[in-house]
FILUMTOR-826636 format. One record per residue (C-alpha): residue in one letter; y, z, x. Coordinates in steps of 0.2 Angstrom, whole numbers, plus 2048, in hexadecimal, padded with zeros to 3 digits. Layout:
% FILUMTOR-826636
AYZX
...
//
This chain:
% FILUMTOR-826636
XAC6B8B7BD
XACDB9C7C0
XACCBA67D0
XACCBB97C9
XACEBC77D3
XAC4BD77CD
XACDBE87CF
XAC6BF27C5
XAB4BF77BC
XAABC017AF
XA9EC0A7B1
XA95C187A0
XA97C247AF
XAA6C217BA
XA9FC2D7C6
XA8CC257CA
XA8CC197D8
XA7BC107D1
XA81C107BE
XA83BFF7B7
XA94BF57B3
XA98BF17A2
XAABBEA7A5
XAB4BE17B3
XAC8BDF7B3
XAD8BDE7BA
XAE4BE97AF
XAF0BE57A8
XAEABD27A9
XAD9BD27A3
XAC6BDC7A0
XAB8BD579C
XAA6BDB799
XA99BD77A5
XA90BCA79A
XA9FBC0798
XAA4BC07AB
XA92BB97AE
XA92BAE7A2
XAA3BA77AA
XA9BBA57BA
XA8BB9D7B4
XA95B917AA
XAA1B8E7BA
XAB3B917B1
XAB7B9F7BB
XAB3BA67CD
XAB5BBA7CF
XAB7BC37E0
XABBBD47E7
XAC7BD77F6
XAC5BE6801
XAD5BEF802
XAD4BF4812
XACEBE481D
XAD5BD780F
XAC4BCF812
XABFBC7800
XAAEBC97F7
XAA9BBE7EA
XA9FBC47DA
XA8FBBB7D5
XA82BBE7C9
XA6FBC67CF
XA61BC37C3
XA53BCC7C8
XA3FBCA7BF
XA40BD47AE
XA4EBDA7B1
XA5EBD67AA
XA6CBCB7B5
XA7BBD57BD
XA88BD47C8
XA8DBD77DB
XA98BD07E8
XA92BC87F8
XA9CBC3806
XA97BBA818
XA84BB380F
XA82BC980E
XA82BD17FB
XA8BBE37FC
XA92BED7EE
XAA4BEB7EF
XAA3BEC7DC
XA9EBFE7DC
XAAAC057E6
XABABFE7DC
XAC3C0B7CF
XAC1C0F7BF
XAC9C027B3
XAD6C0B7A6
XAD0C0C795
//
């Protein structure tokens, strides 16, 4: 199992804080679409997480599935979801 650190996501509008991610990544290394970082979670062949650049402090990505609506992702650090995913930059095309 791999441990992957995200750095960067996509989003239709980069600009929109409550748009949804289609891509996760860490250029030059790798990007994958959201589907295919959940699926790697759900089948346990790789863990994903976030750190904050300023206090280090590491948030790991997990999969929300919510009733009629379809799954997605956020981090969660100390038993506390938050949205570290949101606030990382663009990845390059």
């Amino acid at each position: 199992m791999a441990d992957c650190q995200v750095t960067c996501i996509t989003k239709p509008h980069p600009n929109s804080s409550h748009e949804h991610i289609t891509h996760l990544g860490n250029p030059p290394k790798w990007k994958w679409t959201r589907e295919q970082v959940i699926a790697s979670i759900d089948a346990k062949t790789n863990t994903f997480f976030v750190k904050d650049p300023r206090t280090g402090q590491r948030s790991e990505v997990g999969v929300v599935r919510p009733a009629g609506r379809p799954a997605y992702l956020r981090t969660y650090a100390d038993g506390n979801w938050n949205d570290n995913l949101l606030s990382l930059n663009q990845c390059p095309i």
